[in-house]
Every structure is written in structure tokens, then in C-alpha cells.
C-alpha positions as CSV (number, residue, x, y, z in Angstrom):
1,X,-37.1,-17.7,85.6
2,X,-36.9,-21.5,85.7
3,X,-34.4,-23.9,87.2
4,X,-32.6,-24.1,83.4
5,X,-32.1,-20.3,83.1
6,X,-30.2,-19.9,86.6
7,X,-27.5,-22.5,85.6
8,X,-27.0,-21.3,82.2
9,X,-27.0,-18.3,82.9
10,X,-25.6,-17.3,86.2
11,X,-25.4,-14.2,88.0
12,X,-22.3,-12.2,88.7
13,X,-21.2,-13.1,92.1
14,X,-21.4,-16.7,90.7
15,X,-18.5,-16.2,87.2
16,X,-14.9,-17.4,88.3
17,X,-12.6,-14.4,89.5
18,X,-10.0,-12.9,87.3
19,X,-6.9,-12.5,88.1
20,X,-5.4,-9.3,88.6
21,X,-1.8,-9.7,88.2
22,X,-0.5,-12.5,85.8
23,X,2.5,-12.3,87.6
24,X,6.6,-11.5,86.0
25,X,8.2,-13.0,82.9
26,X,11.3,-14.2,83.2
27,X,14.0,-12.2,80.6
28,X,15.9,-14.9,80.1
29,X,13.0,-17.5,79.1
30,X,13.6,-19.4,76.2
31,X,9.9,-19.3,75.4
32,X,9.9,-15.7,74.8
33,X,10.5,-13.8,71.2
34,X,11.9,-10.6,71.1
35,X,10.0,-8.6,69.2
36,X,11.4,-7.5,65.7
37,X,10.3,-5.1,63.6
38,X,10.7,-5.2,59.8
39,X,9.9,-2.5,57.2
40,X,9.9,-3.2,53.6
41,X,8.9,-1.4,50.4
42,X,8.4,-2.7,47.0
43,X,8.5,-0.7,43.5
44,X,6.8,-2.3,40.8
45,X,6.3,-0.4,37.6
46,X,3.4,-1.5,36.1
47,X,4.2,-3.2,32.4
48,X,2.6,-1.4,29.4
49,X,0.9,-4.1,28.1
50,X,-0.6,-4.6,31.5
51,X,-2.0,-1.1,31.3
52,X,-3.4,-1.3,28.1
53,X,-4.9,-4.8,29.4
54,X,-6.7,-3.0,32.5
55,X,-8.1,-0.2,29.7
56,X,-9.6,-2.9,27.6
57,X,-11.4,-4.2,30.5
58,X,-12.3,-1.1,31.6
59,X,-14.8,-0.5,28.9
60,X,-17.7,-2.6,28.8
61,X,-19.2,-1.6,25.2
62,X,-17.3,-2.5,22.2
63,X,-18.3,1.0,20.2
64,X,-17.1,2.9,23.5
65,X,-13.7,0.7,23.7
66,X,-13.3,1.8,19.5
67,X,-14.0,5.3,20.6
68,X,-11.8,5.4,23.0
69,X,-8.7,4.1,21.4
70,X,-9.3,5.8,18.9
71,X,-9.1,8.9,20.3
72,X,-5.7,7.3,21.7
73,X,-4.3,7.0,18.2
74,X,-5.7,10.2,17.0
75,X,-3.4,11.6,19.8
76,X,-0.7,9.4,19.3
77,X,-0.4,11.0,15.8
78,X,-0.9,14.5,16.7
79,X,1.8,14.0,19.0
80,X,4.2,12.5,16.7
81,X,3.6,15.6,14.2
82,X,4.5,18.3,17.1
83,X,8.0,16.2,17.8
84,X,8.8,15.7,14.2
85,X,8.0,19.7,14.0
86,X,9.8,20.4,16.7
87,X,12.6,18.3,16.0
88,X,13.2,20.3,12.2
89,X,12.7,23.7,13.5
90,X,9.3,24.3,11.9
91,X,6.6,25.8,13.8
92,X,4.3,23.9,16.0
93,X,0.6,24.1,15.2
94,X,-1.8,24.7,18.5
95,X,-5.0,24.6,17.1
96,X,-5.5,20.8,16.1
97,X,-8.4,19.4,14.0
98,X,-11.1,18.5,17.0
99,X,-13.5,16.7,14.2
100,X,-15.4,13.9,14.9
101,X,-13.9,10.6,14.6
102,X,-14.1,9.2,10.6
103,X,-14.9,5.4,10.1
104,X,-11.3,4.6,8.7
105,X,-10.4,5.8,12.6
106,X,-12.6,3.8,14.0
107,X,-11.3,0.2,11.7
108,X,-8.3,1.1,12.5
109,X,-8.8,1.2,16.3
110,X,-10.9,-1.9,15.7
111,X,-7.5,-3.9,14.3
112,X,-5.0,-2.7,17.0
113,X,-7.6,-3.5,19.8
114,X,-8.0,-7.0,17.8
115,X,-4.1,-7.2,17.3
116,X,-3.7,-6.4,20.8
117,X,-5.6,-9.2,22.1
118,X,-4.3,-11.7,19.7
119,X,-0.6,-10.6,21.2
120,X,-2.0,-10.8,24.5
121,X,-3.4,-14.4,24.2
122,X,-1.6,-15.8,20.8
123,X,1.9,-14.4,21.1
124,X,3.7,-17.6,20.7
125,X,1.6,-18.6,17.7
126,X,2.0,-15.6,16.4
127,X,5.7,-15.0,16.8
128,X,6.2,-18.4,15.1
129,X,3.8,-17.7,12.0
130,X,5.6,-14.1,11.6
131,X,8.9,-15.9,11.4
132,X,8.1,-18.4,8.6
133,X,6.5,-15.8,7.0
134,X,9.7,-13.7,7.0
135,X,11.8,-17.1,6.4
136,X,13.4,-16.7,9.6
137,X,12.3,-20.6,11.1
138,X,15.2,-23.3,10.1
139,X,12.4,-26.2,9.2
140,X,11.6,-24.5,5.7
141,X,9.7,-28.0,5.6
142,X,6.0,-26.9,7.0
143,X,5.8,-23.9,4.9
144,X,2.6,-23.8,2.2
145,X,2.9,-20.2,0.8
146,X,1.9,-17.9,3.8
147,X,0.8,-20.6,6.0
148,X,3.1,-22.9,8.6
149,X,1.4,-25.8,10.8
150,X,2.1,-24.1,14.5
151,X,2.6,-26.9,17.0
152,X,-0.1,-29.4,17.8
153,X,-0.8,-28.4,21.4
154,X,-1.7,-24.9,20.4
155,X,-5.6,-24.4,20.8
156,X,-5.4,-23.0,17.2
157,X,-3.6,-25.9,15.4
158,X,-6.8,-26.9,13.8
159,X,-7.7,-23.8,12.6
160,X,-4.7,-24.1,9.9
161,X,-3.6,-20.2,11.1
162,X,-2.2,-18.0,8.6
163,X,-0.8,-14.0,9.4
164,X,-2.2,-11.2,7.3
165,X,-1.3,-8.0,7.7
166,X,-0.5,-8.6,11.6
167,X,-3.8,-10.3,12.6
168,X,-4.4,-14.1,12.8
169,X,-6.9,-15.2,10.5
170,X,-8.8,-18.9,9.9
171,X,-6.7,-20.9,7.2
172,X,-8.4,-23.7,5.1
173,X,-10.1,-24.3,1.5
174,X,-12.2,-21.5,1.0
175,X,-9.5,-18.8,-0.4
176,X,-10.9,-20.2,-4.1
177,X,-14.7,-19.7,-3.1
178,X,-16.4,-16.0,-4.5
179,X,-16.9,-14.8,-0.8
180,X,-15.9,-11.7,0.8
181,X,-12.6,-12.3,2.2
182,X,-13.2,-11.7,5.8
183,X,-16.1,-14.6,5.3
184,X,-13.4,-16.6,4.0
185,X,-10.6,-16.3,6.5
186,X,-12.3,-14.9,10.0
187,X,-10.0,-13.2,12.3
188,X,-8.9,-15.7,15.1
189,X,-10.0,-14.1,18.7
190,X,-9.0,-16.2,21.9
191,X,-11.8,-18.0,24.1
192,X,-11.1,-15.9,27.2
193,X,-10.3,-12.6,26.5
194,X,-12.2,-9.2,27.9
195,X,-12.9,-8.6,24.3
196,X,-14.6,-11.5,23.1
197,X,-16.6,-12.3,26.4
């Protein structure tokens, strides 16, 4: 080895000693902490709308996320017929239709996952457009039929937002042309959302 190796890297006789002992601490030094030991738990229930959000983003295909809740709501329904059964004494029915799932199941699934998200990203624009449309806002002023100017820092102020039957649509001049009406007044989906993305 050359000269260089031996001072970088000596031998073991040559490293510094260490010490064995590093000798008593005081008990009364202010330096030292007592050690304190602190257990704590938290419950959180998760929110339902936050569990419905982590099943949305669970699915990665849109025709699997449709499938999916609807199969939900098919449930949903069955369940509500065995409680109302229940509830007046009639007999409850175990052998439920397991049929495929029919188109009208699969819209319908389509509109609460789209009514979903619009609540989930739109709620305030939303809330306000349901209460003029209901008559429940005090300025009685901004109202044009089913449509009410939301306020102008919402990203959708522009689009001229209107409710129909739950779901935010696109406002504006078309309602007079002879177009399909979801041409005329597109459903309003939010920039960043699992769903449009």
C-alpha cells in the first residue's frame, strides 16, 4: 500500500480509545428530562360521503364503476322491499331476481355517480341553484325562469348553470335550437374529479 492509504486508513492499534465508563449522572441535574410516557388513541368514523369518494376512485373503468353501483342500488332496493315487508307482516321473499343488469340500471347508476360528484365538487353552487329554484333565496331579483346567476367567483359562473332534475347542466341560447337536449345543455362535471380524469 502507498504512503496515502496508511494515513487514511489506519490500522487498529492507531483509532482513539473508547471510553468504557461515561461516568454517573447527577439526579438532580437540571439538564436532564424525566422520561414521560404518553398513550393516546383517536376514533374517527369515516364520513359516508368519504366512503363513497374512496369507491369512486377505486374503479379505474367507467363501465366497471356503472356496474358496480349499480349493483349497489339494485341492493339498495331489494333491501328496502324486505324492510317494508317486514315492517307490514307480509312474508319475505328469499329468492331475488339475480338477472343481468338492464340499461335503465345502468343510466341510472350513471346519474347518481354524476350527481355524486357534482355534490362532491359543486355543493355550494348547487345548494344555491336548488334554493332559487324552490324560491327559498330572498334576492327574487337574479331569477330567469329556472336559472339564477351563482356568484362570480365560482369556476361555473360563466357557464350560466341551471338544475334539472338534480344534475347541473350548461345554461345559454341553445334551448330554442332542434338539438337533442343533452347536446343543448351538457351536464357540468368538475375539472378535478376521479371521474372526469
Amino acid at each position: 500500500m502507498g504512503k496515502g492509504t496508511e494515513v487514511l486508513m489506519p490500522t487498529g492499534k492507531e483509532w482513539p480509545a473508547q471510553p468504557t465508563r461515561l461516568g454517573e449522572i447527577p439526579k438532580d441535574d437540571v439538564e436532564v428530562k424525566d422520561q414521560v410516557n404518553i398513550c393516546a388513541t383517536a376514533i374517527v368514523s369515516p364520513t359516508a360521503v368519504s366512503t363513497v369518494s374512496k369507491l369512486l376512485e377505486h374503479f379505474t373503468s367507467w363501465y366497471h364503476l356503472k356496474k358496480a353501483v349499480a349493483v349497489f342500488m339494485r341492493v339498495k332496493v331489494i333491501l328496502k322491499e324486505r324492510s317494508f315487508r317486514r315492517a307490514n307482516g307480509k312474508s319475505v321473499k328469499l329468492n331475488e331476481d339475480h338477472s343481468l343488469l338492464t340499461v335503465k340500471e345502468l343510466e341510472d347508476a350513471e346519474l347518481a355517480i354524476i350527481r355524486l360528484t357534482q355534490f362532491l365538487s359543486l355543493e355550494q353552487e348547487l345548494g344555491t341553484l336548488e334554493q332559487a329554484r324552490s324560491g327559498q333565496l330572498k334576492d327574487q331579483s337574479r331569477f330567469n325562469n329556472n336559472q339564477v346567476a351563482v356568484g362570480k367567483t365560482s369556476p361555473i359562473y360563466r357557464l350560466d348553470p341551471f338544475v334539472d332534475n338534480g344534475l347541473l347542466r350548461v345554461g345559454g341560447r341553445l334551448h330554442n335550437a332542434k338539438i337533442p337536449e343533452e347536446s343543448k345543455h351538457p351536464i357540468i362535471l368538475p375539472r378535478k374529479s376521479h371521474v372526469t380524469t
